[in-house]
C-alpha positions in Angstrom: -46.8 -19.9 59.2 -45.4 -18.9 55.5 -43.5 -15.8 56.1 -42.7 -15.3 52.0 -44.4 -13.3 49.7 -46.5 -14.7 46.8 -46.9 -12.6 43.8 -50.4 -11.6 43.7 -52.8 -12.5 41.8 -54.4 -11.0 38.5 -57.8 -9.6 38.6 -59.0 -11.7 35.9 -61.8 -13.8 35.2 -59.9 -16.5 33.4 -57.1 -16.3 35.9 -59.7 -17.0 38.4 -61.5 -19.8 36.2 -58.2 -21.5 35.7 -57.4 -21.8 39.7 -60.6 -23.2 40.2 -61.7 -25.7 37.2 -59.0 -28.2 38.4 -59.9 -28.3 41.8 -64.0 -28.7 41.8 -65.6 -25.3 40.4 -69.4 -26.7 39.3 -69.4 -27.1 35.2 -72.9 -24.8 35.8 -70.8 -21.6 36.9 -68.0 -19.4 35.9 -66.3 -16.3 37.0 -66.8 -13.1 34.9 -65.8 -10.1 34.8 -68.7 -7.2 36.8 -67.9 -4.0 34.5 -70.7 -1.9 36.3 -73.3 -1.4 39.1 -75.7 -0.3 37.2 -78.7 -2.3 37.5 -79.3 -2.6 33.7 -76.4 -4.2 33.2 -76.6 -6.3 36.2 -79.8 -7.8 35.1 -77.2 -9.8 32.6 -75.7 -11.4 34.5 -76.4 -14.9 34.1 -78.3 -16.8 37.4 -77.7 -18.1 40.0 -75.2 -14.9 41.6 -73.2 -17.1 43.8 -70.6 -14.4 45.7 -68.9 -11.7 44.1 -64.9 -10.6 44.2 -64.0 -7.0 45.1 -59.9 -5.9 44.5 -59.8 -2.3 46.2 -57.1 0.1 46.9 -56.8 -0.6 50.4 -55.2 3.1 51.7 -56.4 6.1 52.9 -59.2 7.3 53.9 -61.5 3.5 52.8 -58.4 1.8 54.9 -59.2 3.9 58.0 -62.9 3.8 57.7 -62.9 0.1 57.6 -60.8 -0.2 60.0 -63.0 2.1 62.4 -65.5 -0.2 61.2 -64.1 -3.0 63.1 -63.0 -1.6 65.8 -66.2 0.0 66.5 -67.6 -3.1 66.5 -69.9 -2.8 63.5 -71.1 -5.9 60.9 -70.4 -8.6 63.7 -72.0 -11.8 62.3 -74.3 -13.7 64.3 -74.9 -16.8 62.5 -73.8 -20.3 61.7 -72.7 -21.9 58.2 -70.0 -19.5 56.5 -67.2 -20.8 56.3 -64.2 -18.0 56.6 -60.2 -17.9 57.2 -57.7 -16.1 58.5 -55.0 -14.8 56.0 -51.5 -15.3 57.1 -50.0 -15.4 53.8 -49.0 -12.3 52.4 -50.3 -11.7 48.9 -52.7 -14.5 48.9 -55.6 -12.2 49.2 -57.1 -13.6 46.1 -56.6 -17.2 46.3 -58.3 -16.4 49.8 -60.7 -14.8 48.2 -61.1 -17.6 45.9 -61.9 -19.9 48.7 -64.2 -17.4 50.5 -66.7 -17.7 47.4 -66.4 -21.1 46.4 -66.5 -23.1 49.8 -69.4 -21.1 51.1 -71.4 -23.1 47.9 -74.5 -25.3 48.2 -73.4 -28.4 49.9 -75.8 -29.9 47.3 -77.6 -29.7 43.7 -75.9 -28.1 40.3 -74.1 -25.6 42.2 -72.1 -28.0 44.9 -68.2 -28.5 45.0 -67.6 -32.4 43.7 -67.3 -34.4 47.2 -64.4 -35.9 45.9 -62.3 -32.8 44.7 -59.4 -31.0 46.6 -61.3 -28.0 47.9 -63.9 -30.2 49.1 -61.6 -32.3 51.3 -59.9 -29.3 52.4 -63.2 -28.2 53.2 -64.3 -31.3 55.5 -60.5 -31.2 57.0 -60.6 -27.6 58.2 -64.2 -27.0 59.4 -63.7 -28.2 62.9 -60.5 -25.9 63.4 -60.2 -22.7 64.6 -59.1 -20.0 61.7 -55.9 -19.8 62.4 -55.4 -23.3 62.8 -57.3 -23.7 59.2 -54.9 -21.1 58.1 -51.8 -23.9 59.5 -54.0 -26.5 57.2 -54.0 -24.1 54.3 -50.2 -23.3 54.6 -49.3 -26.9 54.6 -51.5 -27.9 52.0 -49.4 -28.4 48.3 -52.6 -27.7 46.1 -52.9 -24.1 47.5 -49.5 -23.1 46.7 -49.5 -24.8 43.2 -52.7 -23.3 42.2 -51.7 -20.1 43.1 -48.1 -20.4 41.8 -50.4 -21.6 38.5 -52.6 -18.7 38.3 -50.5 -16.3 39.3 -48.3 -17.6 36.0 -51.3 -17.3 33.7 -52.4 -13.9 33.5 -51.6 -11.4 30.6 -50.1 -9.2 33.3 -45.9 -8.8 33.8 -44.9 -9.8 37.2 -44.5 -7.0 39.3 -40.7 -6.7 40.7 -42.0 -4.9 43.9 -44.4 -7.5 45.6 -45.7 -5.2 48.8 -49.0 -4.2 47.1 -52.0 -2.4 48.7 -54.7 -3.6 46.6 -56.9 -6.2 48.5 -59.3 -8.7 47.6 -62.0 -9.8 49.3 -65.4 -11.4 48.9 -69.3 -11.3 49.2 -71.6 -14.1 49.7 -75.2 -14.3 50.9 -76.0 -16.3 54.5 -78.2 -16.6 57.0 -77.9 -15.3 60.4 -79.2 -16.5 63.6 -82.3 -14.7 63.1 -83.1 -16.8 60.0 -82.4 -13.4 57.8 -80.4 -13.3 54.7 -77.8 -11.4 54.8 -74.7 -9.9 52.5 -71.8 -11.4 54.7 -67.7 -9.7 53.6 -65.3 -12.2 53.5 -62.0 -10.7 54.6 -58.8 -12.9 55.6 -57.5 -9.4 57.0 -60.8 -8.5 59.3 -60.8 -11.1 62.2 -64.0 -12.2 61.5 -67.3 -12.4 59.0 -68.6 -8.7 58.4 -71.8 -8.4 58.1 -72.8 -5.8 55.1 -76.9 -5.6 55.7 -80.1 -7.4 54.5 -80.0 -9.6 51.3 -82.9 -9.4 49.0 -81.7 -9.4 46.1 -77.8 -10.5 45.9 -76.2 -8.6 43.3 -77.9 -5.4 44.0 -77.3 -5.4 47.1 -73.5 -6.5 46.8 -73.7 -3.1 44.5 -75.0 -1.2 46.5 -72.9 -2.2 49.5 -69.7 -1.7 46.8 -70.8 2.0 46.1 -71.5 3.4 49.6 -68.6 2.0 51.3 -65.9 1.5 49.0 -66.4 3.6 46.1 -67.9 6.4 48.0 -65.0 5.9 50.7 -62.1 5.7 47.9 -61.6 9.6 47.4 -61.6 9.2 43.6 -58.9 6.4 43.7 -60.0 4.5 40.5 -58.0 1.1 41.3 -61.3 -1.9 41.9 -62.3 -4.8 39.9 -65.4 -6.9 40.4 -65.6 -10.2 39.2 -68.7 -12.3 39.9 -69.2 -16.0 40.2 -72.3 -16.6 38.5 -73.9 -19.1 36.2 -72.8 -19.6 32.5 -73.9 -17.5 30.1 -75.8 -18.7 26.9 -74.4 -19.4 23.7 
């Protein structure tokens, strides 16, 4: 497993666009930036809401309660079709995260991966490993490390000298369990498994609400988060 540390990634939309174009996002979304919960303002946000990107200050007293979370045993997911992995690269959190929201797309229609691109055939190779052994896949797999080493280069952001950071990202997407329910499942390459955040009716509200009551709520006025939503393109 990699042992070195990447430089992280910048909580950008067109950081996040750029790692993904190349390697098979769908022409009919984009990544954009989630400025508030409010539910004005996320009534314009373009359909469909395909998963949404949370970077979080992971200390204190949200690091302990998540971590109580788990070990209570809360948010197990019962169901079949997400695909998630196990982080083993450190600072890779968003390039994770990346993955997390892209292959847990529609296998078909406008909103499918391209068969034929990278993430795709990554996709096919790792689904019948285990997640660390996908994690093995991932490390040894050039078009992860360049994209990252890419994106990581394109942001408006100076390179931090000090690369042990404590801002996480992690993802949301919507799933259904075993119960044929639609759900809000976390996707967390730190957690050691899908975490499941509560009913689904309506995605983005729900991700929000989710976002407010156990992050922001939990964050003790700590101000450090950026959302950034994978949704469709917005009109000219």
């Amino acid at each position: 497993m990699a042992s070195s540390k990447w430089v992280p990634l910048e909580a950008s939309p067109d950081v996040f666009n750029a790692w993904s174009e190349p390697l098979g996002l769908p022409k009919s979304l984009t990544f954009q930036d989630l400025f508030s919960l409010d539910a004005e303002f996320l009534q314009f946000i373009p359909k469909p809401h395909k998963a949404v990107l949370l970077l979080f200050p992971s200390r204190g007293k949200l690091h302990d309660e998540r971590a109580r979370e788990e070990k209570d045993g809360e948010g197990v997911w019962k169901g079949e079709g997400v695909w998630w992995i196990k982080q083993t690269i450190p600072n890779a959190c968003g390039s994770i995260g990346l993955l997390h929201a892209l292959l847990n797309l529609p296998e078909k229609g406008p909103d499918a991966l391209d068969p034929d691109s990278q993430l795709m055939r990554f996709k096919s190779a790792s689904l019948p490993l285990a997640p660390l052994d996908r994690a093995k896949l991932l490390d040894e797999s050039d078009f992860f490390s360049e994209a990252h080493l890419s994106a990581s280069q394109s942001g408006q952001s100076s390179i931090p000298e000090d690369l042990d950071v404590d801002a996480h990202f992690i993802a949301f997407v919507e799933a259904y369990n075993e119960k044929g329910e639609k759900r809000i499942v976390e996707l967390d390459g730190g957690r050691e498994a899908p975490f499941d955040r509560g009913q689904s009716n309506d995605f983005l509200a729900d991700v929000a609400k989710v976002v407010q009551e156990k992050y922001f709520d939990r964050a003790e006025g700590d101000t450090n988060f950026n959302m950034i939503v994978l949704a469709g393109q917005p009109e000219d």
